[in-house]
PDB file with one MODEL, atoms N, CA, C and O in Angstrom:
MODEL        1
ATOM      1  N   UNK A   1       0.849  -1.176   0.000  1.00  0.00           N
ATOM      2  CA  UNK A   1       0.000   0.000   0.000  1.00  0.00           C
ATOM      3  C   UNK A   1       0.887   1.229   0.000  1.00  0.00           C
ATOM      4  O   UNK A   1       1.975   1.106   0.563  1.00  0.00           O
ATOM      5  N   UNK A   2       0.553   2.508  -0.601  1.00  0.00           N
ATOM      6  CA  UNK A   2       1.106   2.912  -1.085  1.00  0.00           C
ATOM      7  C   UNK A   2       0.629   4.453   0.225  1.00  0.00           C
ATOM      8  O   UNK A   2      -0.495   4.447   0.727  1.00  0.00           O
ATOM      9  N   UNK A   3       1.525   5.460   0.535  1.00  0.00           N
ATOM     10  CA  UNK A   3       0.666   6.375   1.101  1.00  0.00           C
ATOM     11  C   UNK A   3       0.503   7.757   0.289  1.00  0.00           C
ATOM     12  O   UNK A   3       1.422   8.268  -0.352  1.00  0.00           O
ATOM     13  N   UNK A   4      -0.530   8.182   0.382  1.00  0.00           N
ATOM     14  CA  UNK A   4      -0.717   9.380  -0.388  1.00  0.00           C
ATOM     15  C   UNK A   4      -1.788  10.029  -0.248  1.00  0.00           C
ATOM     16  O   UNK A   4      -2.786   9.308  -0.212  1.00  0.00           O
ATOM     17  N   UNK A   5      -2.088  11.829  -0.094  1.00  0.00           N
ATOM     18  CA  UNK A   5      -3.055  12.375   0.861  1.00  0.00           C
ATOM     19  C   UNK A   5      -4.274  11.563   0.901  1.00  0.00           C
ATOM     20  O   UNK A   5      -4.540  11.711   2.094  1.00  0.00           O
ATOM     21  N   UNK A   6      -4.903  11.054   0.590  1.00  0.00           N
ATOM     22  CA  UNK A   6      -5.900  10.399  -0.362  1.00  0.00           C
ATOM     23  C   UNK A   6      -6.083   9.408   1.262  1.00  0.00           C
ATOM     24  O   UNK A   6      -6.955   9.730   2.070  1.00  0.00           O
ATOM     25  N   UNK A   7      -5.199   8.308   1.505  1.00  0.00           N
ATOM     26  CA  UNK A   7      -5.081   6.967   2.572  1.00  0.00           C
ATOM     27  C   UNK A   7      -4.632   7.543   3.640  1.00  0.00           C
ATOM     28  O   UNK A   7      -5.148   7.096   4.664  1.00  0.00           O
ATOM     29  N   UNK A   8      -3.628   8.624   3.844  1.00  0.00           N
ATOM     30  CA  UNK A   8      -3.047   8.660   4.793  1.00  0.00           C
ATOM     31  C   UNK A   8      -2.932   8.926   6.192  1.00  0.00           C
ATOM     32  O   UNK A   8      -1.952   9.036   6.929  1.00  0.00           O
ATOM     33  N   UNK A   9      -4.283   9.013   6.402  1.00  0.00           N
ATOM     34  CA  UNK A   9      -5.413   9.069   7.358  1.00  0.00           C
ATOM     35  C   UNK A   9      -5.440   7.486   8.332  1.00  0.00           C
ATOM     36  O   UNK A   9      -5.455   7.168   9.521  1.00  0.00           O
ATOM     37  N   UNK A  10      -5.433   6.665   6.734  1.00  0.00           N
ATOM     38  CA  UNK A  10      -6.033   5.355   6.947  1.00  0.00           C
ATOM     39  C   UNK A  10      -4.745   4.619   7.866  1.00  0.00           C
ATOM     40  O   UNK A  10      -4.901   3.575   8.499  1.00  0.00           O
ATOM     41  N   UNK A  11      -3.957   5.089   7.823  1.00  0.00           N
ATOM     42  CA  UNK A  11      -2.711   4.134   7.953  1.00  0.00           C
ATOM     43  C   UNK A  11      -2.451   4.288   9.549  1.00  0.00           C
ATOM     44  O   UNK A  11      -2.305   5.371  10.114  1.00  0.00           O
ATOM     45  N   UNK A  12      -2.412   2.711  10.326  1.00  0.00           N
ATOM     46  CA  UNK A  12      -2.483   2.338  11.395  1.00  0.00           C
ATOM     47  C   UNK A  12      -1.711   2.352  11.476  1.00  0.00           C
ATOM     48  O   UNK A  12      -1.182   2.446  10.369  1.00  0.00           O
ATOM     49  N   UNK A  13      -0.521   2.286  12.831  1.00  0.00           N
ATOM     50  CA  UNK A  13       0.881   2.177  13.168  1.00  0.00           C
ATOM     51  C   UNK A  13       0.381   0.368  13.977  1.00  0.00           C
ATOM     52  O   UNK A  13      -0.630   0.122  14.634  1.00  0.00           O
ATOM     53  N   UNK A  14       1.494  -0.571  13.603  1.00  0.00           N
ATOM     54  CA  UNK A  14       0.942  -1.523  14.520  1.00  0.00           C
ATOM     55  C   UNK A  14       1.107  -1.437  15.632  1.00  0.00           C
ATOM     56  O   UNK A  14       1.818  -0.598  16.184  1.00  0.00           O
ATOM     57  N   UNK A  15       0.117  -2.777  16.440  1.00  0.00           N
ATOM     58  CA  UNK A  15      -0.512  -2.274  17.775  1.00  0.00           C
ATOM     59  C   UNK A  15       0.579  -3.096  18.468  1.00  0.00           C
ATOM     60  O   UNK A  15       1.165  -4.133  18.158  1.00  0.00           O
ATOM     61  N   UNK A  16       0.637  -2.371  19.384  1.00  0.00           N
ATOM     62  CA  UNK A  16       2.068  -2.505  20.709  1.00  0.00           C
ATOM     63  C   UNK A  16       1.374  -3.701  21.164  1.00  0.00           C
ATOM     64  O   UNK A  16       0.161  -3.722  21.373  1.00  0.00           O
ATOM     65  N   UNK A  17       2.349  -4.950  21.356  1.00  0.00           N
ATOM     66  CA  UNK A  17       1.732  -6.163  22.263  1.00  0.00           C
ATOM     67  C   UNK A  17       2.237  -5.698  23.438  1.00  0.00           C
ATOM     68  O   UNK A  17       3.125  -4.847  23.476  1.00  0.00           O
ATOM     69  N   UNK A  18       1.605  -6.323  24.663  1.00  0.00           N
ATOM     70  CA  UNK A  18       1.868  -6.256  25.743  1.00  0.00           C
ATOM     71  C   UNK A  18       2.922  -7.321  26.184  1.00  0.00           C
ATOM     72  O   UNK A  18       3.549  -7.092  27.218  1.00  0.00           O
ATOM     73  N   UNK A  19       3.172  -8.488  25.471  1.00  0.00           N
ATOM     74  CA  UNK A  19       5.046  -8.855  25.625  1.00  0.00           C
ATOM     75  C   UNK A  19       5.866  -7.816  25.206  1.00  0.00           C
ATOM     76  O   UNK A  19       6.935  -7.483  25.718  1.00  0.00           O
ATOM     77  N   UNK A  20       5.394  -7.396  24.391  1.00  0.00           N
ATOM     78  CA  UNK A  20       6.657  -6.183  24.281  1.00  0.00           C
ATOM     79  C   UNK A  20       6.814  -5.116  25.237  1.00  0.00           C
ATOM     80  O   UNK A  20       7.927  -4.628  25.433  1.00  0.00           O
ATOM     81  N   UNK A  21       5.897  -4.756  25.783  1.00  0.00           N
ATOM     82  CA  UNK A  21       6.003  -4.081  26.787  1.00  0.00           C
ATOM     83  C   UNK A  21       7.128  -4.816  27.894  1.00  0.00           C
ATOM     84  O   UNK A  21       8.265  -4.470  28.215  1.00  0.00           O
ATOM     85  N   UNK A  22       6.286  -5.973  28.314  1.00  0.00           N
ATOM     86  CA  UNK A  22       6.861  -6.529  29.212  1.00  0.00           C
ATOM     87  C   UNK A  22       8.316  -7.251  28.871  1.00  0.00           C
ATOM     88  O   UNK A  22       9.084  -7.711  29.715  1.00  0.00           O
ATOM     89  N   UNK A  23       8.464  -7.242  27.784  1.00  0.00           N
ATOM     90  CA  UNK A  23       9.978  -7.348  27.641  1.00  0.00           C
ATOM     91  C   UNK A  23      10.946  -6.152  28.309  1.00  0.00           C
ATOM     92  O   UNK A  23      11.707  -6.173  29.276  1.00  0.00           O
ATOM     93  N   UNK A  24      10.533  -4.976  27.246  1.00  0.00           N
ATOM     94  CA  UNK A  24      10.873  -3.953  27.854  1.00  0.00           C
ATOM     95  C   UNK A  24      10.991  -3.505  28.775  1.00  0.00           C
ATOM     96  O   UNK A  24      11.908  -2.700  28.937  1.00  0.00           O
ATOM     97  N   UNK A  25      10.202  -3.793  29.697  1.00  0.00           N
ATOM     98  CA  UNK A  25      10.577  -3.211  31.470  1.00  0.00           C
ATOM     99  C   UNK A  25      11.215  -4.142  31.596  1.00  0.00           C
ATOM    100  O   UNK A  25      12.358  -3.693  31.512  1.00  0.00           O
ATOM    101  N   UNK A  26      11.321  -5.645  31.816  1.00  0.00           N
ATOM    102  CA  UNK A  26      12.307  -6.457  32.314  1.00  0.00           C
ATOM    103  C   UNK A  26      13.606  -6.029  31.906  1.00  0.00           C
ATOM    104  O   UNK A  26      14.386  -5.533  32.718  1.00  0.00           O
ATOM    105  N   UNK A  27      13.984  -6.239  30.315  1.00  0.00           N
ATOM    106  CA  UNK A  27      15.024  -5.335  29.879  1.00  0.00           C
ATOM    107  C   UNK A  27      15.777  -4.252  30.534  1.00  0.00           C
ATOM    108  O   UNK A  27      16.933  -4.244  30.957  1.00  0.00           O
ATOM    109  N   UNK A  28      14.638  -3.107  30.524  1.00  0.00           N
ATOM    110  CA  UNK A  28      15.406  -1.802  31.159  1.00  0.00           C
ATOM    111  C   UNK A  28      15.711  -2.272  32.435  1.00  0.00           C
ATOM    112  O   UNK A  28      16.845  -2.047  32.858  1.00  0.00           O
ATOM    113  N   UNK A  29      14.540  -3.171  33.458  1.00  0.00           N
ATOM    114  CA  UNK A  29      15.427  -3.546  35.153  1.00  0.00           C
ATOM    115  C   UNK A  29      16.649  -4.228  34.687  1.00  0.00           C
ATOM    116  O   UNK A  29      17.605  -3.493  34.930  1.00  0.00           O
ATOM    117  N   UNK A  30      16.870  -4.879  34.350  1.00  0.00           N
ATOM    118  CA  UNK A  30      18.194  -5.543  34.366  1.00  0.00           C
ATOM    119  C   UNK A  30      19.454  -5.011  34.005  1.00  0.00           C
ATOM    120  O   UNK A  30      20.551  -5.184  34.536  1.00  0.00           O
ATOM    121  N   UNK A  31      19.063  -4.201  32.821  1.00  0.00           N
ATOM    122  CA  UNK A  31      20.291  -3.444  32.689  1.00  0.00           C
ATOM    123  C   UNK A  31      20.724  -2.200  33.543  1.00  0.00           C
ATOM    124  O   UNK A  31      21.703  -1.541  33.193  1.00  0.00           O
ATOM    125  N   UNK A  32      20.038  -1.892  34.603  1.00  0.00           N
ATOM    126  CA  UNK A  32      20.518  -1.194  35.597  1.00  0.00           C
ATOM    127  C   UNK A  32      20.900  -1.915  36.871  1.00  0.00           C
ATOM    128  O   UNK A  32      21.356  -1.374  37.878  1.00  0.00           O
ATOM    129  N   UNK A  33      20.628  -3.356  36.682  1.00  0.00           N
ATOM    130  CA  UNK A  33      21.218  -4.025  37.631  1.00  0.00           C
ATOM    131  C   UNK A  33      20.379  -4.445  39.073  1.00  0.00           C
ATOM    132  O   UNK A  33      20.780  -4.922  40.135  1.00  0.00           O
ATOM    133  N   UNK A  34      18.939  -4.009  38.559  1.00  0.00           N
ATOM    134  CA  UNK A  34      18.102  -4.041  39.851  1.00  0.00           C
ATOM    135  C   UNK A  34      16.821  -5.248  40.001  1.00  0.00           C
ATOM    136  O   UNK A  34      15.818  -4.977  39.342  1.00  0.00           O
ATOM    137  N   UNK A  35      16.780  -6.407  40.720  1.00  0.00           N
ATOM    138  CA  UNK A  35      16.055  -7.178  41.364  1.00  0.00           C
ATOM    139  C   UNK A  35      14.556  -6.989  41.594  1.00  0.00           C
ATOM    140  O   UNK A  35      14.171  -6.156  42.414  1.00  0.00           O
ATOM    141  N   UNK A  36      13.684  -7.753  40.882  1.00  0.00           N
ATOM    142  CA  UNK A  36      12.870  -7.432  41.106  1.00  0.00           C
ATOM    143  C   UNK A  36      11.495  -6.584  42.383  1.00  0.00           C
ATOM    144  O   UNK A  36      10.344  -6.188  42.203  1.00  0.00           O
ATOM    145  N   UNK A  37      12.600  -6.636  43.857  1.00  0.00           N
ATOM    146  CA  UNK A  37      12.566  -6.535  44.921  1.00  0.00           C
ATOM    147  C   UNK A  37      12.826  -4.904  44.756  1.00  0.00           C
ATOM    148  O   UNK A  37      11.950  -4.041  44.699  1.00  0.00           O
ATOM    149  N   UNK A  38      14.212  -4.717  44.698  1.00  0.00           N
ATOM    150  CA  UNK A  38      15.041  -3.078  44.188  1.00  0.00           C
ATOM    151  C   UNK A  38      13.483  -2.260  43.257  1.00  0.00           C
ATOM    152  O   UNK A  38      12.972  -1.161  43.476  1.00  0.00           O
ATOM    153  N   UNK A  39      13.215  -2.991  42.547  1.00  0.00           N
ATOM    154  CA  UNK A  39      12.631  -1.939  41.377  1.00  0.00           C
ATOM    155  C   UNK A  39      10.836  -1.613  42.231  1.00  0.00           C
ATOM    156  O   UNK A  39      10.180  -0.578  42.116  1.00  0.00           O
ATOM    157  N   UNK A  40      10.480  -2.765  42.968  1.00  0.00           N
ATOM    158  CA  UNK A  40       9.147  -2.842  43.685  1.00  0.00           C
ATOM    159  C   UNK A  40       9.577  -1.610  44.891  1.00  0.00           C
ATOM    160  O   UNK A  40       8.997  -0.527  44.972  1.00  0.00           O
ATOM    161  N   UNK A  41      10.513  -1.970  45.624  1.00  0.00           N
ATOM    162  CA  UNK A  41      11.348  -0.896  46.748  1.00  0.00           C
ATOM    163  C   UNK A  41      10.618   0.399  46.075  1.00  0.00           C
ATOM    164  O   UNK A  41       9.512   0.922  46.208  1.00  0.00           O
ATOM    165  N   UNK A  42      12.310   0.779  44.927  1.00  0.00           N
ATOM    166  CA  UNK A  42      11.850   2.267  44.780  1.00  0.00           C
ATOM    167  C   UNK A  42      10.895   3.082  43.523  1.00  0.00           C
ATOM    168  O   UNK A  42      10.899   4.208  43.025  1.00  0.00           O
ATOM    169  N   UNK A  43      10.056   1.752  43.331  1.00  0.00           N
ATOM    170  CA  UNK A  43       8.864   2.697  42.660  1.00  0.00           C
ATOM    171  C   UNK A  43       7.357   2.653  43.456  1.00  0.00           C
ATOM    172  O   UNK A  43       6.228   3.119  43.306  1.00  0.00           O
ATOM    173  N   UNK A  44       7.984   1.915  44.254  1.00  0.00           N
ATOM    174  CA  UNK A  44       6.401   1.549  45.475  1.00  0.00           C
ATOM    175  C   UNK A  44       5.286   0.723  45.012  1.00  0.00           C
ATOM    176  O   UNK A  44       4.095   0.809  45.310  1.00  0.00           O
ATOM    177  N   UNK A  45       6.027  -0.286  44.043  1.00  0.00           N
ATOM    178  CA  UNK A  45       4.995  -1.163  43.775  1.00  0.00           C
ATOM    179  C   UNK A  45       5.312  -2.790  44.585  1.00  0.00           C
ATOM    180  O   UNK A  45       6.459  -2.984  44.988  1.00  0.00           O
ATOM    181  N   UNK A  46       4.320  -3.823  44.769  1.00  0.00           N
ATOM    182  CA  UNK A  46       4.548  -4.850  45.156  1.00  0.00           C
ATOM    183  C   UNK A  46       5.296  -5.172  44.201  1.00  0.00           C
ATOM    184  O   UNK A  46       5.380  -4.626  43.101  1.00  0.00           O
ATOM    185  N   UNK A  47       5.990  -6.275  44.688  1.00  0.00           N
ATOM    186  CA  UNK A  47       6.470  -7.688  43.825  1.00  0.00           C
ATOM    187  C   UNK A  47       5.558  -8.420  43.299  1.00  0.00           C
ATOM    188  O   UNK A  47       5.977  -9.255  42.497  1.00  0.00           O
ATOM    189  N   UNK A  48       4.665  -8.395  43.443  1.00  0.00           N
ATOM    190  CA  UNK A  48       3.647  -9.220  42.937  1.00  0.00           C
ATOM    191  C   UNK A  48       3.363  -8.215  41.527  1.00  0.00           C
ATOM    192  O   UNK A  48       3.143  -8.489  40.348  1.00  0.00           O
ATOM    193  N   UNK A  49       3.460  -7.212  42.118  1.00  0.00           N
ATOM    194  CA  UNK A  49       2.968  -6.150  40.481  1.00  0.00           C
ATOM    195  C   UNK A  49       3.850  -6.164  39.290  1.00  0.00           C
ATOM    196  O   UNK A  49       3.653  -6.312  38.084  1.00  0.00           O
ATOM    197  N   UNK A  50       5.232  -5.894  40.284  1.00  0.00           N
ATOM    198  CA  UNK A  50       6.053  -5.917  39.123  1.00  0.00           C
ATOM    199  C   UNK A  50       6.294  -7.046  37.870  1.00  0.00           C
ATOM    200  O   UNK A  50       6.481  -6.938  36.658  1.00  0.00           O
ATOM    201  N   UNK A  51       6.164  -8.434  39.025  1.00  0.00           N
ATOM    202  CA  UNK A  51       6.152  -9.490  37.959  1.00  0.00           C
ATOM    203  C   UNK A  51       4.858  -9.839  37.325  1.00  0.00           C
ATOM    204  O   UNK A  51       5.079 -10.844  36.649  1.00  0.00           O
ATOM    205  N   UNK A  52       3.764  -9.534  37.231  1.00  0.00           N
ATOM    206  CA  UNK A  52       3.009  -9.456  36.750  1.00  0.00           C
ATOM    207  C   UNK A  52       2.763  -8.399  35.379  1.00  0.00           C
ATOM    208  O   UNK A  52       2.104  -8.858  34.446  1.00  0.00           O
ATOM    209  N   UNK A  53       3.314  -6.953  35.275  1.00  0.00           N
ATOM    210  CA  UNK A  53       3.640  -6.382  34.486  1.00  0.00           C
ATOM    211  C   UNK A  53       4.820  -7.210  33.547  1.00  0.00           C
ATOM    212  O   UNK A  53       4.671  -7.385  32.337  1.00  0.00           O
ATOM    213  N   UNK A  54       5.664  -7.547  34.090  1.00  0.00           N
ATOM    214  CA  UNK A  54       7.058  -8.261  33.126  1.00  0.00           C
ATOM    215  C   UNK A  54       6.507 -10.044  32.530  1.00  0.00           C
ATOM    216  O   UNK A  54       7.120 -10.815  31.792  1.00  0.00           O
ATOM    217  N   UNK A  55       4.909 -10.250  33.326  1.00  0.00           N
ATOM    218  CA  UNK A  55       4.725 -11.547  32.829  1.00  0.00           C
ATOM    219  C   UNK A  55       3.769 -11.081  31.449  1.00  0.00           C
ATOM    220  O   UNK A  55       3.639 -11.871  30.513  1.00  0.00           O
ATOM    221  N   UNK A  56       3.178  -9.837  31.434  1.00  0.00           N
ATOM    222  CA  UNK A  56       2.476  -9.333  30.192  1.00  0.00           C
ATOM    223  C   UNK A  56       0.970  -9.471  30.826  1.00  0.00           C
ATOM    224  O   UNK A  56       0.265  -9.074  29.898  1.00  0.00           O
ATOM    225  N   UNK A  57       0.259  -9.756  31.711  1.00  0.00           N
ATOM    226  CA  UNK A  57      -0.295  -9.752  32.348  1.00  0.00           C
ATOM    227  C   UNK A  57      -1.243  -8.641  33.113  1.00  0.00           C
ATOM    228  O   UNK A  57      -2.431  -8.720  33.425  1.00  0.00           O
ATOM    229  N   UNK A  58      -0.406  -7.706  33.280  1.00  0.00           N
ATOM    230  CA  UNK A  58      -0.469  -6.161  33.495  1.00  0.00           C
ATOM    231  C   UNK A  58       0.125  -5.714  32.984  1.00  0.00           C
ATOM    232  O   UNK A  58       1.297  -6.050  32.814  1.00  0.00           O
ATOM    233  N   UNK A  59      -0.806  -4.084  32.181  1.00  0.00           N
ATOM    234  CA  UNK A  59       0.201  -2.893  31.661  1.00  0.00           C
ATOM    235  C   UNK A  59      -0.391  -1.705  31.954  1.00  0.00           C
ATOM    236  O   UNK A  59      -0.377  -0.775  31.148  1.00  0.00           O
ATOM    237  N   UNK A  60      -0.987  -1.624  33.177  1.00  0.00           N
ATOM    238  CA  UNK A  60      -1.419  -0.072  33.945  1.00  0.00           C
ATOM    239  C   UNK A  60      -0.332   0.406  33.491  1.00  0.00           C
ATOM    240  O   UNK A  60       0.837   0.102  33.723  1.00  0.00           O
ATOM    241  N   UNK A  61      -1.135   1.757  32.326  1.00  0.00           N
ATOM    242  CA  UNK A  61      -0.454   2.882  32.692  1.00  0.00           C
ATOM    243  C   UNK A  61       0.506   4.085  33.495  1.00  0.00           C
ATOM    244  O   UNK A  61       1.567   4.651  33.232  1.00  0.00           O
ATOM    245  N   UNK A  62      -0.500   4.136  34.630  1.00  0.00           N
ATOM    246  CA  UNK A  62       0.227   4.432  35.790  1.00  0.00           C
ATOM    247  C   UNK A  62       0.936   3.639  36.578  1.00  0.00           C
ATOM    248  O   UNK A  62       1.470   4.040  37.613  1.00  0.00           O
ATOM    249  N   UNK A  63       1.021   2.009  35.994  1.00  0.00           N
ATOM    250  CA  UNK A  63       2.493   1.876  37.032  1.00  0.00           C
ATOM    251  C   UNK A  63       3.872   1.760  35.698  1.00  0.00           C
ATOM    252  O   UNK A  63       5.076   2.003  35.780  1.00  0.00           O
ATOM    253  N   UNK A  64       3.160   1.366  34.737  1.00  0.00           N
ATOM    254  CA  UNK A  64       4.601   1.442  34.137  1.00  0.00           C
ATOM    255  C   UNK A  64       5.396   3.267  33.691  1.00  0.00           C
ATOM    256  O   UNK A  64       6.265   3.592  32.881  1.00  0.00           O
ATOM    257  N   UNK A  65       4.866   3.777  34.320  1.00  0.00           N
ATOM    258  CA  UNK A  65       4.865   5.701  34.339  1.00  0.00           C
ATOM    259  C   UNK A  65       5.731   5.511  35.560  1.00  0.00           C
ATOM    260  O   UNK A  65       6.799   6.119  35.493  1.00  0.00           O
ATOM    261  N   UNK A  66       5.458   4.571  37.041  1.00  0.00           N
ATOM    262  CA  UNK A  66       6.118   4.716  38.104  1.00  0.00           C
ATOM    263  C   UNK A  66       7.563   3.928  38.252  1.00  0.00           C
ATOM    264  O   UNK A  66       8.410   4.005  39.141  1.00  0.00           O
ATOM    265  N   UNK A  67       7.517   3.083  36.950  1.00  0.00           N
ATOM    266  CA  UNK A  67       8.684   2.054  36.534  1.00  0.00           C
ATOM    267  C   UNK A  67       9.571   3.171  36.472  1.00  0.00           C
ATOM    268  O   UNK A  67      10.510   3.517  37.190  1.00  0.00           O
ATOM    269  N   UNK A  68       8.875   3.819  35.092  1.00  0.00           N
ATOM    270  CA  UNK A  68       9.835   4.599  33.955  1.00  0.00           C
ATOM    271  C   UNK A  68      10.762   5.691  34.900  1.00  0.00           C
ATOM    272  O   UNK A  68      11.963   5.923  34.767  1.00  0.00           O
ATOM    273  N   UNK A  69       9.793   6.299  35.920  1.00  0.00           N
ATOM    274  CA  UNK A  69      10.558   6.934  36.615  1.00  0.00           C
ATOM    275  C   UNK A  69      11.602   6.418  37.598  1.00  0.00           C
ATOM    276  O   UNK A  69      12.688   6.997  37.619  1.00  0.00           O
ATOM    277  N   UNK A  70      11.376   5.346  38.447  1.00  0.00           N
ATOM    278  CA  UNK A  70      12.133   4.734  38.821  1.00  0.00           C
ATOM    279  C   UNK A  70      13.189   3.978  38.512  1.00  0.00           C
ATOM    280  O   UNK A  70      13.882   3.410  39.356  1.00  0.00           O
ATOM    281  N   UNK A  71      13.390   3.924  37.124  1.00  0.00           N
ATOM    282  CA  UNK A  71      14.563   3.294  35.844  1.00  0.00           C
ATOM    283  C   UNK A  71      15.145   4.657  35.336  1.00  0.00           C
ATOM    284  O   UNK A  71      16.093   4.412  34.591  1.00  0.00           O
ATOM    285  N   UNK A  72      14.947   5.886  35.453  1.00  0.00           N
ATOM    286  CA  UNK A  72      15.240   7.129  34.972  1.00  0.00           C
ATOM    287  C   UNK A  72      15.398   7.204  33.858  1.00  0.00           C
ATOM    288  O   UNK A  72      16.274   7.774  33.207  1.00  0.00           O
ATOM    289  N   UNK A  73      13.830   6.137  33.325  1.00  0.00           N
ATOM    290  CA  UNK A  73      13.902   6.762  31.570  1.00  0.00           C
ATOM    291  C   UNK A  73      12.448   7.194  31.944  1.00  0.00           C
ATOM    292  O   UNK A  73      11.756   7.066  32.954  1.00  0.00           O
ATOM    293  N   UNK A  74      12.235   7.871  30.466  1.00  0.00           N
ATOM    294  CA  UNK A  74      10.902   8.442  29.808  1.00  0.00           C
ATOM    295  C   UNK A  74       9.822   7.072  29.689  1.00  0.00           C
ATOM    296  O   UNK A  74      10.150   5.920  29.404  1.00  0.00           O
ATOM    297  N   UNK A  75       8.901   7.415  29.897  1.00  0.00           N
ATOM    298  CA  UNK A  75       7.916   6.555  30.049  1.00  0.00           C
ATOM    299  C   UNK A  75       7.697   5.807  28.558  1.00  0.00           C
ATOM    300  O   UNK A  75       7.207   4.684  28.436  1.00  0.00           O
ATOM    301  N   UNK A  76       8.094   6.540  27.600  1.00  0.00           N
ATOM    302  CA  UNK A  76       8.238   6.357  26.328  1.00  0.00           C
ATOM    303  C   UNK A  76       8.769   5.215  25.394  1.00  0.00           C
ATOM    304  O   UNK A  76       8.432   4.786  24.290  1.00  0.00           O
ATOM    305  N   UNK A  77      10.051   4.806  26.597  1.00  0.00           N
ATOM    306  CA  UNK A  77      10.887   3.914  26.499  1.00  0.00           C
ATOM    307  C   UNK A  77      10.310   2.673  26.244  1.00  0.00           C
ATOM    308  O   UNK A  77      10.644   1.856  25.387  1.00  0.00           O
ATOM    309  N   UNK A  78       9.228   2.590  27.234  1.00  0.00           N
ATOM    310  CA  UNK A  78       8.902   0.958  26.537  1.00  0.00           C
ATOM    311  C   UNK A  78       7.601   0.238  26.002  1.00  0.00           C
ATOM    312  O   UNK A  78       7.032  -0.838  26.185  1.00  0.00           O
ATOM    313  N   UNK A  79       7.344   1.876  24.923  1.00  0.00           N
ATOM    314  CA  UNK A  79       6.430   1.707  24.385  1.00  0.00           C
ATOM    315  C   UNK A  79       6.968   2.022  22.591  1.00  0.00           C
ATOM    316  O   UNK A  79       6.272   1.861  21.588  1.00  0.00           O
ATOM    317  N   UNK A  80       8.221   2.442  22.652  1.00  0.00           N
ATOM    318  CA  UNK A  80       8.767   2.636  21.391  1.00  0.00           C
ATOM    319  C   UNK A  80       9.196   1.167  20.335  1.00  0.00           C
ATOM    320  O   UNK A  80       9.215  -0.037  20.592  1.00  0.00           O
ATOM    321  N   UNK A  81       9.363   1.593  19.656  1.00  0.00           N
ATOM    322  CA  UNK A  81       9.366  -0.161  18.248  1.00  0.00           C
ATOM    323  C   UNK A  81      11.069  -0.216  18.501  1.00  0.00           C
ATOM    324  O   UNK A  81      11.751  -1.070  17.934  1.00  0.00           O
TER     325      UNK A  81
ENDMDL
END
């Protein structure tokens, strides 16, 4: 398909799975070196939440906003392709 003023309206970006999400936060915890325990600590979520977000399971908004801050990226991070 081709884009041009005509479609370009039409054209969907594909839809974010929620493994990918949850890749992504697991990802970003690890590469800062922090335990699923560490990342529940200082974003004030249970352990139970966190792995539940990283099992794809959960993707509240507002906690992966309390991740992002607590990983000191942009919330953006793990919703980008």
């Amino acid at each position: 398909m081709s884009i041009s003023l005509n479609n370009f309206n039409n054209v969907q970006p594909p839809a974010l799975q929620a493994d990918d999400v949850a890749a992504r936060v697991k990802a970003a915890r690890e590469n800062v070196g922090y335990s699923i325990e560490d990342l529940a600590v200082t974003c004030g979520l249970a352990n139970e939440e966190i792995i539940d977000i990283e099992d794809g399971t959960d993707s509240d908004p507002a906690k992966l906003r309390r991740i992002a801050s607590a990983l000191q990226l942009p919330p953006s991070a793990f919703l980008a392709a």
